[in-house]
DOVEX-39666 format. One record per atom (N, C-alpha, C, O, CB): residue number from 0; atom name; x, y, z. Coordinates in Angstrom, 2 decimals, padded with zeros to 5 digits, m for minus. Glycine has a CB too. Example, Ala and Ser with C-alpha at 12.3 -4.5 7.8 and 13.67 -1.06 7.14 Angstrom:
{0 "N" {013.19 m005.69 007.80}},
{0 "CA" {012.30 m004.50 007.80}},
{0 "C" {013.20 m003.30 007.80}},
{0 "O" {014.24 m003.32 008.46}},
{0 "CB" {011.31 m004.47 009.05}},
{1 "N" {012.85 m002.25 007.08}},
{1 "CA" {013.67 m001.06 007.14}},
{1 "C" {012.90 000.03 007.87}},
{1 "O" {013.41 001.14 008.04}},
{1 "CB" {014.08 m000.60 005.72}},
//
This chain:
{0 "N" {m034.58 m001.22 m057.46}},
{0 "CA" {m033.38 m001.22 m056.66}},
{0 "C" {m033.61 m001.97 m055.37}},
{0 "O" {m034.59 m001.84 m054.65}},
{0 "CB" {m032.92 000.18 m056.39}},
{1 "N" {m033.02 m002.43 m055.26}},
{1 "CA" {m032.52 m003.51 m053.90}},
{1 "C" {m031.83 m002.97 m052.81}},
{1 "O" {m030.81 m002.39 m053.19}},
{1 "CB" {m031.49 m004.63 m054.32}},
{2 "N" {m032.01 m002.94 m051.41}},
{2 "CA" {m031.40 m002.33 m050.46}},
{2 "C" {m030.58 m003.33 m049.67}},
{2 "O" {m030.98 m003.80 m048.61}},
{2 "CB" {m032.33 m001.62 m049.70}},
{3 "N" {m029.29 m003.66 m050.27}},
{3 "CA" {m028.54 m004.36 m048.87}},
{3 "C" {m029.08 m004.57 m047.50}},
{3 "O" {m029.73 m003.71 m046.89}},
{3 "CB" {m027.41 m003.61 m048.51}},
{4 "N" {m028.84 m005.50 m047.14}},
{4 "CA" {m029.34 m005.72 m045.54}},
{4 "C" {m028.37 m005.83 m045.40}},
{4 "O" {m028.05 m006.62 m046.28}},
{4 "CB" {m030.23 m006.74 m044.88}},
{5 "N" {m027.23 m005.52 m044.68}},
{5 "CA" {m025.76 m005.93 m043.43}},
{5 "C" {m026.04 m007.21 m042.75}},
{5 "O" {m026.98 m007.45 m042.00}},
{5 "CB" {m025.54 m004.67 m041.92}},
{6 "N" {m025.15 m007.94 m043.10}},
{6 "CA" {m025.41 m009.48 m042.14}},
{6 "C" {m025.63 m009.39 m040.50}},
{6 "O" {m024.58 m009.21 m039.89}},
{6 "CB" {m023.92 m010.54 m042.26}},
{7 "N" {m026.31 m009.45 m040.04}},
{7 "CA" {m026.35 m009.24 m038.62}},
{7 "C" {m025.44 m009.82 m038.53}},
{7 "O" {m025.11 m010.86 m039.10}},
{7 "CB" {m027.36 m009.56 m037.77}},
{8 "N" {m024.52 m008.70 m037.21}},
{8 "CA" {m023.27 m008.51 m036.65}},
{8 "C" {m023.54 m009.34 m035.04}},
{8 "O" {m023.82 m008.69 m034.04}},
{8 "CB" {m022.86 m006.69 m036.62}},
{9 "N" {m023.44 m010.43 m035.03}},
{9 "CA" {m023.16 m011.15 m033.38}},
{9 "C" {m021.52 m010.74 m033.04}},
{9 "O" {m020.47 m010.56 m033.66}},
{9 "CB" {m023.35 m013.32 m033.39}},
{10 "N" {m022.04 m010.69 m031.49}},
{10 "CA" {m020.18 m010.83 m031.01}},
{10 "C" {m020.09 m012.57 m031.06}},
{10 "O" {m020.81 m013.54 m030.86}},
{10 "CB" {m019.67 m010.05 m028.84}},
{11 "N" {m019.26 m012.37 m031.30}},
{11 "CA" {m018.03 m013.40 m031.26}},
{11 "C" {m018.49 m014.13 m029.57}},
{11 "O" {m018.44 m013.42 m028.57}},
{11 "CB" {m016.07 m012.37 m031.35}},
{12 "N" {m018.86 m015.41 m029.51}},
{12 "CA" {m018.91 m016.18 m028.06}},
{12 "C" {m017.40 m016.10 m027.58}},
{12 "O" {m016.42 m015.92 m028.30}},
{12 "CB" {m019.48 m017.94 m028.17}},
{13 "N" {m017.43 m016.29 m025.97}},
{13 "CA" {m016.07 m016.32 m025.63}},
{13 "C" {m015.89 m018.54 m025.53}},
{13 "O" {m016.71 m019.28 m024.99}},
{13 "CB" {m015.83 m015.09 m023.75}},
{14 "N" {m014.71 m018.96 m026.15}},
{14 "CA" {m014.28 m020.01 m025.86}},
{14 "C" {m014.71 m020.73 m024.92}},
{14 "O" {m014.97 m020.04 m023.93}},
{14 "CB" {m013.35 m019.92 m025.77}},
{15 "N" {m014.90 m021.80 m024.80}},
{15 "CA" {m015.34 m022.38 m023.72}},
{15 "C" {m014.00 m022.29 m022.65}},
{15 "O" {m012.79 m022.25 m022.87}},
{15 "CB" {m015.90 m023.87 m024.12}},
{16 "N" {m014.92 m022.28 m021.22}},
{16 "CA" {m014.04 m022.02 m019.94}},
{16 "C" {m013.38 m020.52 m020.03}},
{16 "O" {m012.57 m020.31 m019.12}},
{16 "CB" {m012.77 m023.22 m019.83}},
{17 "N" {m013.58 m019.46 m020.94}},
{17 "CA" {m013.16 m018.50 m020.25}},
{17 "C" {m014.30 m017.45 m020.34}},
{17 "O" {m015.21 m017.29 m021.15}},
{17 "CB" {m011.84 m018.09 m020.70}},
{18 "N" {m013.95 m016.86 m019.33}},
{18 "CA" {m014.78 m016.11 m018.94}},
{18 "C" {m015.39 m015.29 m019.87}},
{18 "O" {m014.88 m015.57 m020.95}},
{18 "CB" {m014.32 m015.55 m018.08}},
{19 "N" {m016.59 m014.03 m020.09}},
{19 "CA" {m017.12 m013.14 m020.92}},
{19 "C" {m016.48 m012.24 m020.96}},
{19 "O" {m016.30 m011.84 m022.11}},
{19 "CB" {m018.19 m012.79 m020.77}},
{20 "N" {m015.98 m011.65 m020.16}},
{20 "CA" {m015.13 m010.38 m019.91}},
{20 "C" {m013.31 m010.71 m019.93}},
{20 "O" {m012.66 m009.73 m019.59}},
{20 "CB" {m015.67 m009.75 m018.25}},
{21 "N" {m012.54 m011.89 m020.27}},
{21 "CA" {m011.17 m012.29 m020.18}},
{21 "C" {m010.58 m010.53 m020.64}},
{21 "O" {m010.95 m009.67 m021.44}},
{21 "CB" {m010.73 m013.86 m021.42}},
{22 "N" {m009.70 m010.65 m019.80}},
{22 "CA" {m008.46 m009.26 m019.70}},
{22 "C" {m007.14 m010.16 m020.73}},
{22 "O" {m006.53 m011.20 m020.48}},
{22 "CB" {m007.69 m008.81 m017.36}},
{23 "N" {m007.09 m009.30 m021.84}},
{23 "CA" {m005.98 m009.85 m022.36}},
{23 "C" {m005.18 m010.13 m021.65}},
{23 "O" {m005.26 m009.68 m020.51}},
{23 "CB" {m005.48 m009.31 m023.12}},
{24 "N" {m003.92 m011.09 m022.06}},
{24 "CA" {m003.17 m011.71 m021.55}},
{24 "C" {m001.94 m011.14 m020.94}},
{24 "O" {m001.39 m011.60 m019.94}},
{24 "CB" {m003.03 m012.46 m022.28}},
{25 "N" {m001.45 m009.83 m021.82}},
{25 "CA" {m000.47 m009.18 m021.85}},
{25 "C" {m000.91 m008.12 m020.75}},
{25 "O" {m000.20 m007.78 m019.80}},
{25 "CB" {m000.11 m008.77 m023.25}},
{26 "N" {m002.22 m007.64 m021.03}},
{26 "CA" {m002.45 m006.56 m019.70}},
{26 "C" {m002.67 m007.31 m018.38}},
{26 "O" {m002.69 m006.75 m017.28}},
{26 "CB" {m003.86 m005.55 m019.89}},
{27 "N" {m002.87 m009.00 m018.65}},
{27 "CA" {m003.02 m009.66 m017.16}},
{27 "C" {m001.33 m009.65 m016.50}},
{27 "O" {m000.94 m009.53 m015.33}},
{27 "CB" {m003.76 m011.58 m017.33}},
{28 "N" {m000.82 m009.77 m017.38}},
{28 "CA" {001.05 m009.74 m016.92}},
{28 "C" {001.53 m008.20 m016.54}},
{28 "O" {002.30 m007.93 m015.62}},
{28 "CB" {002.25 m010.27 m018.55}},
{29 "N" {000.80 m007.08 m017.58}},
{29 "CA" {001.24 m005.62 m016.72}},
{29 "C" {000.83 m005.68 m015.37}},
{29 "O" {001.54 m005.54 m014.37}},
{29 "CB" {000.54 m004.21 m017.29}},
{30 "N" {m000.46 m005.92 m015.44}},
{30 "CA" {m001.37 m005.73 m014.41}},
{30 "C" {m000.41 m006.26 m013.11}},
{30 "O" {m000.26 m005.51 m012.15}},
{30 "CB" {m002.86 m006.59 m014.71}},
{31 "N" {000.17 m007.49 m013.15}},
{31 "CA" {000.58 m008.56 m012.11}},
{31 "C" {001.84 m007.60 m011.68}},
{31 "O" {002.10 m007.19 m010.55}},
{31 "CB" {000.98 m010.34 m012.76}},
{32 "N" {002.67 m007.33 m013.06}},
{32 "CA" {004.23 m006.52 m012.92}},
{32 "C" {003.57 m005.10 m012.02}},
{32 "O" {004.23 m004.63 m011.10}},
{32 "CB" {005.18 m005.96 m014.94}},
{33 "N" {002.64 m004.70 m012.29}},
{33 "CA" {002.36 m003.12 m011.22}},
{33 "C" {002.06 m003.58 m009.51}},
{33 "O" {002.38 m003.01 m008.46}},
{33 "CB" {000.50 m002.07 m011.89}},
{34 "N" {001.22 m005.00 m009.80}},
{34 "CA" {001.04 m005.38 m008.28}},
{34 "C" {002.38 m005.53 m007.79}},
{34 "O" {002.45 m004.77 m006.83}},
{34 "CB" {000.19 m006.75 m008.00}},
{35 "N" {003.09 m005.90 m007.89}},
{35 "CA" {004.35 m006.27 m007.47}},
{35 "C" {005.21 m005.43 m007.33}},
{35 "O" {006.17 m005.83 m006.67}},
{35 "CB" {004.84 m007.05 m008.11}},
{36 "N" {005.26 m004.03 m007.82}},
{36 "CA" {006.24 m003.22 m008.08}},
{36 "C" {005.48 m002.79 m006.47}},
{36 "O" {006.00 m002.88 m005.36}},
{36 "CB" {006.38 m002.20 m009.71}},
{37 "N" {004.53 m002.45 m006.71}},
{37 "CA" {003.69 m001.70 m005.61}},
{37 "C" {003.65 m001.95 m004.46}},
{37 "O" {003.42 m001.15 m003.56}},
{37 "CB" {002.57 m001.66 m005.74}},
{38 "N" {003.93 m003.50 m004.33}},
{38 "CA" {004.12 m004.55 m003.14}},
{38 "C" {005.67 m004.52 m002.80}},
{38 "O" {006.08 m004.56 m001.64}},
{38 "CB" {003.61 m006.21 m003.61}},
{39 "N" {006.37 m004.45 m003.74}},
{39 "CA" {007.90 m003.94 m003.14}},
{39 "C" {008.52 m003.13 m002.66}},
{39 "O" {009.52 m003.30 m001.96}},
{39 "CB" {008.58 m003.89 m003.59}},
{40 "N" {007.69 m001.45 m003.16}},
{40 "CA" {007.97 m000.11 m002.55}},
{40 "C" {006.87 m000.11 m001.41}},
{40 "O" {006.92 000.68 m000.46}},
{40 "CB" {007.82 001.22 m003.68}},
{41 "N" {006.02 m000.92 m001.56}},
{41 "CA" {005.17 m000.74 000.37}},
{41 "C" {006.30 m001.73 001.45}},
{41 "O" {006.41 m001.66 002.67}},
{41 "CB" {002.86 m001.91 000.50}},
{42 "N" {006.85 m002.42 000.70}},
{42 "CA" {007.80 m002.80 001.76}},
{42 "C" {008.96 m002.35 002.02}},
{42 "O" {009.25 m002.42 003.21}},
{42 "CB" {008.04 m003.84 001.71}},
{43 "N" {009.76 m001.88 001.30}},
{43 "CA" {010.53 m001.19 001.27}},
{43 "C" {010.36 m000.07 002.36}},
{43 "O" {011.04 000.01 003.39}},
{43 "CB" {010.59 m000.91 000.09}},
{44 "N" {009.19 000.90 001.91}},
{44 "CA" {008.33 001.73 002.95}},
{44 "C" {008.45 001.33 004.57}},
{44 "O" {009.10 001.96 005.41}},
{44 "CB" {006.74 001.53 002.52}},
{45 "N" {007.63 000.08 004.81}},
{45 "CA" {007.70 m000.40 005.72}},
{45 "C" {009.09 m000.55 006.87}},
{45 "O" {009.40 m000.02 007.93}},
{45 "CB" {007.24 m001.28 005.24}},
{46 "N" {009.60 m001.49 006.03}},
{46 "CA" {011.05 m001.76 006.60}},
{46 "C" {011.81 000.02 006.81}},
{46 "O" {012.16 000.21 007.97}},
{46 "CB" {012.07 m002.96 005.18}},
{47 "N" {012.02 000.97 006.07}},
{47 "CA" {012.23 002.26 006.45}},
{47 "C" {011.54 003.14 007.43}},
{47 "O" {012.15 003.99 008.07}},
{47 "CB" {012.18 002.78 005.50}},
{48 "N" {009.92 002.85 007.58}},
{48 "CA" {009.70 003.60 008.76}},
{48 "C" {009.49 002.68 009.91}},
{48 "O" {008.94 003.23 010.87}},
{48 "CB" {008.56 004.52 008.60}},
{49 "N" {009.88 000.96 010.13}},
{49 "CA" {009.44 000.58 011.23}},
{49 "C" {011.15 000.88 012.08}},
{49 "O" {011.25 001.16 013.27}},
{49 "CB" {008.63 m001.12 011.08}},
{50 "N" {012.42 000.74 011.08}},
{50 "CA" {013.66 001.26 011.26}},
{50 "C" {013.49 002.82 011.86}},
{50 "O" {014.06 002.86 012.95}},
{50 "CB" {014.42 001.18 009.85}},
{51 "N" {012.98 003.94 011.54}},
{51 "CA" {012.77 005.13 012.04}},
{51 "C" {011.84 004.95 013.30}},
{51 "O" {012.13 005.64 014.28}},
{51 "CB" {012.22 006.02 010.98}},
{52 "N" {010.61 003.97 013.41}},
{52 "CA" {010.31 004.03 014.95}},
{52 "C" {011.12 003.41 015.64}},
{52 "O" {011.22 004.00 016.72}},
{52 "CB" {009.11 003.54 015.37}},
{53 "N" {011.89 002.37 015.62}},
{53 "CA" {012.56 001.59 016.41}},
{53 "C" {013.61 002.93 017.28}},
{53 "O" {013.70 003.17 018.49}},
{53 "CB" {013.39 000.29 015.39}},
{54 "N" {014.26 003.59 016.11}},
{54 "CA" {015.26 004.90 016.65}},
{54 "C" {014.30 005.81 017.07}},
{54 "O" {015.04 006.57 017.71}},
{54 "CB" {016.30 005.70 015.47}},
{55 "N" {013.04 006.34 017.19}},
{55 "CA" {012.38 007.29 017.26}},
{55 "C" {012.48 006.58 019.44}},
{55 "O" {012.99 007.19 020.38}},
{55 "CB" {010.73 007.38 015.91}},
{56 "N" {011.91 005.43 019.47}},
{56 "CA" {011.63 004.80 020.73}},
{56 "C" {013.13 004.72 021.35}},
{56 "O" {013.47 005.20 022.43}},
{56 "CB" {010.83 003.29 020.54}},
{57 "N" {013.67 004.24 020.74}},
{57 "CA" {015.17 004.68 021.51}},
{57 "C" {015.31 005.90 022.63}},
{57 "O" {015.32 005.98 023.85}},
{57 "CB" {016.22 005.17 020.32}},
{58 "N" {015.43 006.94 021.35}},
{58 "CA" {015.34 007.92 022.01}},
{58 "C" {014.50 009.01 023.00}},
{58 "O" {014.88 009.95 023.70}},
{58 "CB" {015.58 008.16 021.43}},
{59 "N" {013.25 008.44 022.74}},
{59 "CA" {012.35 008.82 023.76}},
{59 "C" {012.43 007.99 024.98}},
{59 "O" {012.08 008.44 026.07}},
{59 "CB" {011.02 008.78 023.27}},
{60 "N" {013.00 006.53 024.78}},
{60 "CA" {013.53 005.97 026.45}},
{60 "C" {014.65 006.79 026.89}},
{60 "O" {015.03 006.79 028.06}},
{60 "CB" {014.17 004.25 026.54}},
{61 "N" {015.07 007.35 026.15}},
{61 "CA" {016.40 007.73 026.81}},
{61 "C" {016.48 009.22 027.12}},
{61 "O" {017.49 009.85 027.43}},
{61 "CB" {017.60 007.36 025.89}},
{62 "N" {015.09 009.72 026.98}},
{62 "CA" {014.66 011.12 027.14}},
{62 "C" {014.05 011.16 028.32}},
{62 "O" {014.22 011.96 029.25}},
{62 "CB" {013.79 011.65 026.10}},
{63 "N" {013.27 010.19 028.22}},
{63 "CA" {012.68 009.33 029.71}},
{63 "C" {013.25 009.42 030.66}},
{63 "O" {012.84 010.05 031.63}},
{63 "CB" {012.60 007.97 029.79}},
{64 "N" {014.66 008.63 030.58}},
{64 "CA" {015.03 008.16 031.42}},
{64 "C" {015.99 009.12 032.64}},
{64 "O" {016.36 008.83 033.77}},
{64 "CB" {015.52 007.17 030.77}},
{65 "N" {016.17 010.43 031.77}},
{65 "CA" {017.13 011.20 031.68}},
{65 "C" {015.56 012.73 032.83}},
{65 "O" {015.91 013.39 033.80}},
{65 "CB" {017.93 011.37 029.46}},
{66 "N" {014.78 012.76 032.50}},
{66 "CA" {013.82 013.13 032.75}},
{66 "C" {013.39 013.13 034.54}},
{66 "O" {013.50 012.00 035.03}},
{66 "CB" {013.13 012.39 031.84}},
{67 "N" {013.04 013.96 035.30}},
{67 "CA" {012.69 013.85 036.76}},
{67 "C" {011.55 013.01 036.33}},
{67 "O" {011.07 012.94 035.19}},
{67 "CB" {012.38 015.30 037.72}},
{68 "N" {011.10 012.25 037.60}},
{68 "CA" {009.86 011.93 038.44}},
{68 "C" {008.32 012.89 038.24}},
{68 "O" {007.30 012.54 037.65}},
{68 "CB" {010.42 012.13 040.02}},
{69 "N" {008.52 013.82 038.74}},
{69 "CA" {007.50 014.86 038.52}},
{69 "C" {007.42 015.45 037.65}},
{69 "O" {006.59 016.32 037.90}},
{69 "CB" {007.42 015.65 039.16}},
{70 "N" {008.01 015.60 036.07}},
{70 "CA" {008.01 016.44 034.72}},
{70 "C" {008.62 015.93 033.72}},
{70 "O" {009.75 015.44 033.67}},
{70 "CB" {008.57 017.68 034.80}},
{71 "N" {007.91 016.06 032.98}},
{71 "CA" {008.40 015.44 031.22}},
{71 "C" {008.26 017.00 030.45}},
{71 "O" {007.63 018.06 030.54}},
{71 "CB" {006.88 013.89 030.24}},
{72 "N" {009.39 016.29 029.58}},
{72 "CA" {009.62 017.66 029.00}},
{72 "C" {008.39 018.16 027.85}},
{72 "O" {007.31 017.58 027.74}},
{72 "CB" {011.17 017.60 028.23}},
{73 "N" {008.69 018.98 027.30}},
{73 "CA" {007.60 019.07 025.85}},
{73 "C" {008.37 018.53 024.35}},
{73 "O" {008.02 018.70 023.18}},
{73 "CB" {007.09 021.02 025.54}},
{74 "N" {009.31 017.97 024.81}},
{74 "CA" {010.46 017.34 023.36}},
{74 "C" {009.96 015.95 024.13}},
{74 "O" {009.70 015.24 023.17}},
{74 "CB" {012.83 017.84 023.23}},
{75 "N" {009.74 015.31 025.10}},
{75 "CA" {009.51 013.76 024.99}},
{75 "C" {007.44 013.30 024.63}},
{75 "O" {006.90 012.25 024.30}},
{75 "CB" {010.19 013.04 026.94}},
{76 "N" {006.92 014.56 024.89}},
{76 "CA" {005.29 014.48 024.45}},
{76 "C" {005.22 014.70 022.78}},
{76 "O" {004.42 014.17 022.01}},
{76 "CB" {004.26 015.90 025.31}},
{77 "N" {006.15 015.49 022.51}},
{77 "CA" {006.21 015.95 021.03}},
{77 "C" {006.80 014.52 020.49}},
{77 "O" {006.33 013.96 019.50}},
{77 "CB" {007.31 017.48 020.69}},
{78 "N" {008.13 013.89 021.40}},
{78 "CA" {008.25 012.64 020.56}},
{78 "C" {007.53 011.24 020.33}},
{78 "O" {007.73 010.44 019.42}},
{78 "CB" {009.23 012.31 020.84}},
{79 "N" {006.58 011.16 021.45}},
{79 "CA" {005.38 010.25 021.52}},
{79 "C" {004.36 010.47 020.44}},
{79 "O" {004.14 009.60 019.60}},
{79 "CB" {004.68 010.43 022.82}},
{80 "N" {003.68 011.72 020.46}},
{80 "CA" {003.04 012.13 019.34}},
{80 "C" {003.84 011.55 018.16}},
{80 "O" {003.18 011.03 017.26}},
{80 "CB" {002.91 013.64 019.31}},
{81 "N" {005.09 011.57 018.06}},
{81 "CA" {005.28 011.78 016.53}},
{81 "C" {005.71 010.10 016.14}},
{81 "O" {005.69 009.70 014.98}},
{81 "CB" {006.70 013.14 016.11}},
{82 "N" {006.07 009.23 017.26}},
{82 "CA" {006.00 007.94 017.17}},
{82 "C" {004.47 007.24 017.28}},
{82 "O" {004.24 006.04 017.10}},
{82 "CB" {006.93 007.49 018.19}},
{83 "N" {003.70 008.03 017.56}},
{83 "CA" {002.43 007.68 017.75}},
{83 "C" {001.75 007.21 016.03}},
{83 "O" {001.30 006.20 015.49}},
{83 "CB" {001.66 009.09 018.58}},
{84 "N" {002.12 008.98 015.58}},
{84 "CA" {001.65 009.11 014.21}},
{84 "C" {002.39 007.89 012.92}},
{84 "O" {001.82 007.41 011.94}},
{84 "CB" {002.04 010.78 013.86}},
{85 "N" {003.96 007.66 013.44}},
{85 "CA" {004.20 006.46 012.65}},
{85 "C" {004.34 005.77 012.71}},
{85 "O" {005.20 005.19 012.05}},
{85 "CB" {004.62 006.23 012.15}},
{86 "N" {003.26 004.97 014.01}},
{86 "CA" {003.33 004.06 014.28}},
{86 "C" {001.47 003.55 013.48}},
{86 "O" {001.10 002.52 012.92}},
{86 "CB" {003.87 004.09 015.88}},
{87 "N" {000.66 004.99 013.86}},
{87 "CA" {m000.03 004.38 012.58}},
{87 "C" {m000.28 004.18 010.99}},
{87 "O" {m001.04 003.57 010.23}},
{87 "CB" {m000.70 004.59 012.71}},
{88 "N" {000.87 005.13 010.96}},
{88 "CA" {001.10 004.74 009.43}},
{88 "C" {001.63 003.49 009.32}},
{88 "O" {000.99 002.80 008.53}},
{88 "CB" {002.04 005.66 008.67}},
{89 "N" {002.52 002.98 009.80}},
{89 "CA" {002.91 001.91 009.57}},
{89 "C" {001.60 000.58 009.73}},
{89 "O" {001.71 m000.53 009.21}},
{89 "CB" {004.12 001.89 010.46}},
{90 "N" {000.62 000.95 010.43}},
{90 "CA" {m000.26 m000.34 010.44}},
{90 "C" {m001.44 000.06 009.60}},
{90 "O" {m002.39 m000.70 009.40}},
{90 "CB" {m000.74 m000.84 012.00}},
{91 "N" {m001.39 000.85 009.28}},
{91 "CA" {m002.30 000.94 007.54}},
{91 "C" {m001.59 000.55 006.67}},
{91 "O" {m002.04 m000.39 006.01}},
{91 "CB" {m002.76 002.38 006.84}},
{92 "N" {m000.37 001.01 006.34}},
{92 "CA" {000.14 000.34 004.97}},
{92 "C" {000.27 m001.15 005.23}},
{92 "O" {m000.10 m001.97 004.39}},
{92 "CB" {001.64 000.94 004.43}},
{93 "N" {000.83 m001.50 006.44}},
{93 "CA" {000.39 m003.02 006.65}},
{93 "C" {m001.00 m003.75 006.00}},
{93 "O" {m001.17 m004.72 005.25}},
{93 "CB" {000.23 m003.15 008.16}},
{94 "N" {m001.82 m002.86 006.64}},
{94 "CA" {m003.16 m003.20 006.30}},
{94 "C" {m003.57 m003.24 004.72}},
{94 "O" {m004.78 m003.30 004.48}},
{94 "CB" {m004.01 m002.21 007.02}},
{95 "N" {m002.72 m003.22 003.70}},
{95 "CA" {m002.58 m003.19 002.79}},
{95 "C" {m003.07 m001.38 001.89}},
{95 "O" {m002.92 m001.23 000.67}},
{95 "CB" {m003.19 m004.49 002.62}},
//
């Protein structure tokens, strides 16, 4: 009796000019459609909370302004803080 040998199994070379690792084609196009979706709701994002600081600063000038010389209230420190906080959110999501 004779024992088969299995043809040694090589992978398959990749084509010339592409790479060893190529990402199918179809997951390179999901892939692109998720960057983009993702890049539209961070802006979207953006444009909604730089709109909420713009009104957030409004009104703390005008809390300001309304305010003595010698005392600020604890509603215009509370509103600094809280324009503070989205003002750094807004420059991280910037930051990608």
């Amino acid at each position: 009796m004779q024992q088969q040998i299995p043809p040694l199994q090589q992978p398959i070379p990749p084509s010339l000019g592409e790479p060893p690792n190529a990402i199918d084609p179809m997951q390179q196009q999901r892939l692109a459609k998720l960057a983009k979706a993702r890049n539209l709701d961070r802006q979207k994002q953006l444009v909604a909370d730089t709109d909420k600081l713009l009104a957030l600063a409004k009104e703390l000038k005008e809390q300001v302004d309304k305010s003595n010389a010698d005392m600020l209230s604890v509603d215009v420190v509370k509103k600094a803080g809280e324009i503070e906080k989205l003002a750094k959110s807004v420059k991280d999501r910037m930051r990608g």
